[in-house]
C-alpha positions in Angstrom: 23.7 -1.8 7.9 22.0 -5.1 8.2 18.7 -5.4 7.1 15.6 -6.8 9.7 15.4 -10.6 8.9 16.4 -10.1 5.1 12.9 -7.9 4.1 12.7 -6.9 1.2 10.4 -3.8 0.8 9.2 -1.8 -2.3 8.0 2.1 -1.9 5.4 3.5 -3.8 4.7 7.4 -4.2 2.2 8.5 -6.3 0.7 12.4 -6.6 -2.0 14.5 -8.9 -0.4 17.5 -8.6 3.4 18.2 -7.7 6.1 16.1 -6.9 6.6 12.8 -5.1 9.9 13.7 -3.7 9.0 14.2 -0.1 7.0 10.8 -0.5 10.4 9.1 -2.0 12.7 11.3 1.2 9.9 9.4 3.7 9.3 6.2 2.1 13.6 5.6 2.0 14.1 7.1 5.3 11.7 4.1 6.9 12.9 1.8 4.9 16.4 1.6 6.4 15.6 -1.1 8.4 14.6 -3.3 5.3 16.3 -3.9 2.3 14.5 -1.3 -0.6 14.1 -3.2 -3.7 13.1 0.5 -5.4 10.3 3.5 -4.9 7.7 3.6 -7.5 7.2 6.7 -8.4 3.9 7.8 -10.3 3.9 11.9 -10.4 0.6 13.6 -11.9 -1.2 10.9 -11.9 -4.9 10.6 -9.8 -5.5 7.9 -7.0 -8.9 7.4 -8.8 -7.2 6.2 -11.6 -7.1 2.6 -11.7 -4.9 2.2 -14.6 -1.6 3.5 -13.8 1.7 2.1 -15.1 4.0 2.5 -12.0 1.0 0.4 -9.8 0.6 -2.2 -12.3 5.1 -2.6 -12.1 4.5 -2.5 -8.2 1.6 -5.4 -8.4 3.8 -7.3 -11.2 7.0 -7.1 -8.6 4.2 -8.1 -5.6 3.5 -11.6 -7.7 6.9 -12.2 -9.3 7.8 -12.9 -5.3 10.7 -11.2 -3.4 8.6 -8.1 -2.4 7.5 -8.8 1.6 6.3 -5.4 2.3 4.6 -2.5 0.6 5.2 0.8 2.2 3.1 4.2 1.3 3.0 7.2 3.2 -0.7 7.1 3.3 -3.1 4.9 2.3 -4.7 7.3 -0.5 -1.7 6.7 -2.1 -2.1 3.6 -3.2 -6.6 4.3 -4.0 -8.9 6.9 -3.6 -11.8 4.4 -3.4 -12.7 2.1 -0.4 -13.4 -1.1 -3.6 -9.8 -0.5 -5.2 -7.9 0.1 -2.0 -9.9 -3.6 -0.9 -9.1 -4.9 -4.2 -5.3 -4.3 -3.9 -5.4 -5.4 -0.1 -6.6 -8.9 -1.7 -3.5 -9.0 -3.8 -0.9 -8.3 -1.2 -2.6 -11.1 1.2 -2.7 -13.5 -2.0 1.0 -13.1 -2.1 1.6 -12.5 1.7 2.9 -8.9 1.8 2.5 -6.5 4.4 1.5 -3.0 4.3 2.9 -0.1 5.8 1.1 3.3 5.4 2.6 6.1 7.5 0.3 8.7 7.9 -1.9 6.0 9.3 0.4 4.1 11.5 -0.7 0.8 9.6 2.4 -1.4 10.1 1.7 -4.8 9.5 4.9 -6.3 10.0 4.2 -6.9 13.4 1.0 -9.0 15.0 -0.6 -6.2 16.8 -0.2 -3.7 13.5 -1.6 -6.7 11.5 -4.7 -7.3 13.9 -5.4 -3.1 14.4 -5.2 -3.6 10.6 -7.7 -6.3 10.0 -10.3 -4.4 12.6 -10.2 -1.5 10.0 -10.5 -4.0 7.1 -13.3 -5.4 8.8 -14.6 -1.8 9.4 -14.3 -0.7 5.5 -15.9 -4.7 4.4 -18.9 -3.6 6.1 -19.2 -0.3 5.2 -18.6 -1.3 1.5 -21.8 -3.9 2.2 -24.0 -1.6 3.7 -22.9 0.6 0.4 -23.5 -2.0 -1.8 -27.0 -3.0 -0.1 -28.2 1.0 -0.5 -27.7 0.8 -4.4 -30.3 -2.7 -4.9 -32.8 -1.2 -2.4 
C-alpha cells in the first residue's frame, strides 16, 4: 500500500485501568494511510501523570524529527489537564506535527481540521486565562 505523501505517524495509547489494545486495534487501523513508525503503549498509567516513560519516548521521537503526525484516540489520552495537554500542543507545533485525536474528530492534517483545531485552542487559551486570573484575584 503506498503511504499518503510519505507521513510518517507515531500512535500513542495510554490507559489507568485495563488494556490499551483496542486503542493500538484503532490507532493501526487509521494509520493505514500513513506510514506507522510504532504505537506507544503506556498501560496503567494516569493521564494526570506527567511523568510517564512511553510519553517522554513519544516527545523524544517528536524532536529527533521523522515523526509528522501524532495520532490518539482521544485527546485525554495524551493529558487530563487543560495546562499539560497545552503544553504538549506547544511541542508538536515547535516541531511541526499534527495531531489526530479520534474520538474528537481533530485531524489536523488537512487546513480545515487544523483551523477547527486552532478555534478550540483558542477556546481552551482563554479559558486557561480566565483560570489563571480567578486564582490572583
Amino acid at each position: 500500500m503506498k503511504h499518503a505523501d510519505g507521513i510518517r505517524c507515531i500512535g500513542y495509547a495510554r490507559s489507568a485501568v485495563g488494556s490499551v489494545d483496542g486503542q493500538v486495534e484503532l490507532i493501526r487501523k487509521h494509520c493505514r494511510k500513513f506510514e506507522l513508525v510504532d504505537v506507544v503503549c503506556e498501560p496503567g498509567r494516569s493521564g494526570g501523570d506527567f511523568d510517564r516513560p512511553e510519553l517522554k519516548k513519544l516527545l523524544q521521537m517528536i524532536s529527533r524529527g521523522g515523526i509528522d503526525v501524532v495520532v490518539v484516540t482521544r485527546l485525554t489520552v495524551l493529558a487530563r489537564s487543560a495546562g499539560f495537554l497545552h503544553c504538549l500542543f506547544h511541542e508538536f507545533d515547535r516541531h511541526r506535527v499534527r495531531l489526530i485525536a479520534l474520538a474528537e474528530g481533530i485531524d489536523t492534517t488537512s487546513a480545515t481540521g487544523k483551523a477547527e483545531f486552532e478555534a478550540i485552542r483558542s477556546i481552551a487559551r482563554k479559558y486557561l486565562a480566565d483560570v489563571e486570573e480567578e486564582r490572583t484575584v
